[in-house]
N, C-alpha and C positions, 0 to 999 in steps of 0.2 A: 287763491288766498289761503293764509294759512298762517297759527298761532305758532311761533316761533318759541323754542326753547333751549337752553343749554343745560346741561350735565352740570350736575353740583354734589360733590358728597358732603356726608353729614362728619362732622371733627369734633361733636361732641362726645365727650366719653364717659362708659358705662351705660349707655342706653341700648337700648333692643335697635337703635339706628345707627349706631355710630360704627364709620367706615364704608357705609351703602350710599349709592347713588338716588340724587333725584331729580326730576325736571322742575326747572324755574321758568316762568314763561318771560319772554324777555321782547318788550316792546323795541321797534325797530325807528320810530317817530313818534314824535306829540304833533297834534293833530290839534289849533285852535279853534275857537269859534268862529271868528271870521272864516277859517279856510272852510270850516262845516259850513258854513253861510253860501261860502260861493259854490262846494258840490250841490248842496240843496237846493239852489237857482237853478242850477242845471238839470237837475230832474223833475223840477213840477214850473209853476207860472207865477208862482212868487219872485219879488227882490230880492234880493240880498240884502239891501238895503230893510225892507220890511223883517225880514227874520232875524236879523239881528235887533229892530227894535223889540220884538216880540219876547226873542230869549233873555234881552236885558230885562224888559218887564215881570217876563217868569221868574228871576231869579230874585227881586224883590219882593211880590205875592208868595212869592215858598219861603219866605223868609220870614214876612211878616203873618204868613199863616201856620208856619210852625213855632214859631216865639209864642204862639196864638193857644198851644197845646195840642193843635193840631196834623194829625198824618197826612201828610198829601200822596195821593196816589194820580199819576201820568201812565194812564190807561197804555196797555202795551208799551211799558217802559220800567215803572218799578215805584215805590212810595219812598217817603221821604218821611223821618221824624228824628226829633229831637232825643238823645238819649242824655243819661246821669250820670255820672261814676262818686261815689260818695264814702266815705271812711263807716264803717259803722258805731253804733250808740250801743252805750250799754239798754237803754230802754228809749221807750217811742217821746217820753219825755223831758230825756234828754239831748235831744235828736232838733240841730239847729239846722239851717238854709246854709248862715255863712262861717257856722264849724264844722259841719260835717262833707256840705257837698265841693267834691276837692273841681271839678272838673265839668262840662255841656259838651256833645258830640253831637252829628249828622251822623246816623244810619240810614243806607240803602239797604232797601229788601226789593235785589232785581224783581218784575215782573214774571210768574209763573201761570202752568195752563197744563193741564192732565190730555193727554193722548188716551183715543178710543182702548186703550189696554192699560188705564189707568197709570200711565208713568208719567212722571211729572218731566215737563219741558219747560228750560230756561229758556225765555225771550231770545237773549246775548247770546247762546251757546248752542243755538239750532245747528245744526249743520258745521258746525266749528270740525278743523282738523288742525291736529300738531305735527309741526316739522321743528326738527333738528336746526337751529343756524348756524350755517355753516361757519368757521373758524375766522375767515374773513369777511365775515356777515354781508358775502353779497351770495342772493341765491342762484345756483348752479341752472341753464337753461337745457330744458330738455331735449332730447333729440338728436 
C-alpha cells in the first residue's frame, strides 16, 4: 500500500517557489460507507448492517454535540469541532453574531501520541509511504 503522488510545479510568479516541483498526493478511489461497512464485517463479528446503523447514529450525536459548543474526540481517530470565520469590529461592542460572523466550519485535529523519543505520531500516517503514480495510473508489478 502506498500514498500515491504526481509531480506538480508551482506557476506562480515571483515567489521563492515558482518554477519548482512538488508532490500532490492523488487519491486513486473514494471509498463509501457502506463499502467501509462491508470491509469492517469482514474483519471483526459485527454486521454490516449493525455498523452502518451505528456510524449514521455517530454522525448525528457529533453533530448535535458540536452545535452543543462542544469538541468531540474519537479516541484513536482525531476530535471534532465547530470553528468561526468572522470579519472583524472595530471594538467588542460593536461586534454583532449576524454582521460580523461571515461563515461555521468542521475542524479535524487527526488523533496524535508521542513515541518513547518524544516525537509526535500521527494515527493516519504511521507507517504511510509515497509512491510516484505512474502516468497510466495503474501500478507497475514487481518482479
Amino acid at each position: 500500500m502506498s500514498v500515491f503522488y504526481r509531480l506538480h510545479q508551482d506557476k506562480s510568479k515571483n515567489t521563492v517557489r515558482s518554477g519548482k516541483w512538488y508532490a500532490r498526493a492523488v487519491p486513486t478511489a473514494v471509498i463509501n460507507t457502506r463499502q467501509l461497512a462491508e470491509i469492517m464485517q469482514r474483519n471483526c463479528t459485527v454486521k454490516k448492517s449493525d455498523i452502518l446503523a451505528v456510524l449514521d447514529e455517530l454522525v448525528e450525536t457529533m453533530r448535535d454535540q458540536m452545535q452543543d459548543s462542544k469538541r468531540v474526540k474519537l479516541d484513536g481517530f482525531g476530535s471534532f469541532k465547530i470553528g468561526i470565520s468572522s470579519n472583524g469590529a472595530e471594538s467588542a461592542k460593536d461586534f454583532t453574531a449576524s454582521g460580523n460572523i461571515r461563515s461555521m466550519h468542521v475542524v479535524f485535529t487527526p488523533e496524535r501520541s508521542t513515541d518513547a523519543a518524544g516525537n509526535r505520531i500521527k494515527q493516519f500516517l504511521q507507517g504511510a509511504k509515497a509512491e510516484e503514480l505512474p502516468l497510466n495510473g495503474i501500478k507497475k508489478k514487481e518482479g
